[in-house]
N, C-alpha and C positions, 0 to 999 in steps of 0.2 A: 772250471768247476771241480776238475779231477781227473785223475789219469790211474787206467787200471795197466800196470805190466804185467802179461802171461811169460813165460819162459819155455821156448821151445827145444829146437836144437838143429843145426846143420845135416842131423840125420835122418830128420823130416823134409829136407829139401833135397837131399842128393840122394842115389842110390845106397842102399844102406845092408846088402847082403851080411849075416851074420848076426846083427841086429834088427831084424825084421819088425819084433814088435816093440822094441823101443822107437825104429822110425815112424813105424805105422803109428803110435801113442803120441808121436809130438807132429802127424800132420794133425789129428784131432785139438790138438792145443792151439795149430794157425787157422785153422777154420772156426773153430769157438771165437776165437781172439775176432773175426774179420767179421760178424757175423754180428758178436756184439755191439763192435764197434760200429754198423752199423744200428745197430737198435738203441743206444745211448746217445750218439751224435748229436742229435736234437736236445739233448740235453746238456750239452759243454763236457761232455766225457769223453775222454780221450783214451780208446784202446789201444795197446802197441804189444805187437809179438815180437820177442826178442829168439834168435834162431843162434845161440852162440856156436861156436866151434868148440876148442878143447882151450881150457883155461888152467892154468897152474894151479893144482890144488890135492889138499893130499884126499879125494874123490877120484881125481882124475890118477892120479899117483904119479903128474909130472911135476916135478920137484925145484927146477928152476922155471924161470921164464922164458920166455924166446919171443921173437917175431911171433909166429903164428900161436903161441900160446902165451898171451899175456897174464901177469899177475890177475889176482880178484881186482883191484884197486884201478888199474889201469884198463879193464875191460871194461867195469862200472863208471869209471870215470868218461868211456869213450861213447857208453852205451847211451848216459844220461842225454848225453849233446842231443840225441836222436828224436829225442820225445817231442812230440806235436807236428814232427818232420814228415818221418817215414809210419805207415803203422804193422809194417813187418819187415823185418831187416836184422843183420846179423850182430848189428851194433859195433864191428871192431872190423875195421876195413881188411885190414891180412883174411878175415876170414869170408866176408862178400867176396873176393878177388879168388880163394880158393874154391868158394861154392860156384863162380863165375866161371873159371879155369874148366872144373868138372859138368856141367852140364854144358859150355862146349862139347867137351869131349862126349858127352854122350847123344850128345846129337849128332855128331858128325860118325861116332862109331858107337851105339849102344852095348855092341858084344862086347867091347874091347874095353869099355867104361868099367863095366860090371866085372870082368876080368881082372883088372885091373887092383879093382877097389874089394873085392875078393881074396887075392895076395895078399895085399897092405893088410887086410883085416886078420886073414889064417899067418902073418906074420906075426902081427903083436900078439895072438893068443898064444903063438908057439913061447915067442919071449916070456909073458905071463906064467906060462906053465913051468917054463926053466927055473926062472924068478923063484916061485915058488914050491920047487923040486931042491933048490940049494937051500931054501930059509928052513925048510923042513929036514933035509940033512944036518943040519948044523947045529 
């Protein structure tokens, strides 16, 4: 009868240091979504939380494609398949497999996870800043 998609993010599943309350704001998107979806059920509504990763876009500001960052076209295209399947899932397998990767690892070392994914994040902001240290000089 219908199908409602919310849009979450990979930063409501994984640890998400630096982004606190962007993750915290998109678990409130999979629990709304799960919640729903059971109270329309009975009705032929189909609620589905899409949890994407990083998708090319000039949002995102990555510029081509890649494996784990696919086009718009090619994420929506992979996300579509999903509907009636899954009713929370990432929609684009590189990125299940990267969310899958990371809470491995943080079950198996929580400090080391958060560490980790801490770097990665105080990296890209260092990049950002540089980024826009030269746009502003120029």
């Amino acid at each position: 009868r219908g199908v409602v998609i919310n849009i979450g993010s990979t930063a409501g599943d994984i640890p998400s240091p630096m982004l606190t309350v962007y993750g915290a704001s998109k678990v409130f998107v999979s629990k709304f979504s799960r919640d729903l979806a059971s109270e329309y059920k009975q009705y032929g509504i189909v609620v589905q939380c899409l949890t994407p990763g990083y998708v090319a876009t000039k949002m995102s500001k990555i510029k081509k494609p890649t494996w784990m960052a696919p086009s718009p076209a090619k994420y929506v295209n992979s996300a579509l398949r999903t509907v009636g399947i899954e009713d929370h899932t990432t929609g684009y397998y590189p990125h299940s497999l990267l969310v899958g990767c990371i809470k491995l690892m943080e079950s198996l070392s929580p400090n080391f996870a958060y560490w980790m994914i801490t770097r990665t994040m105080e990296n890209i902001k260092s990049r950002a800043i540089r980024k826009s240290n030269q746009i502003a000089a120029s």
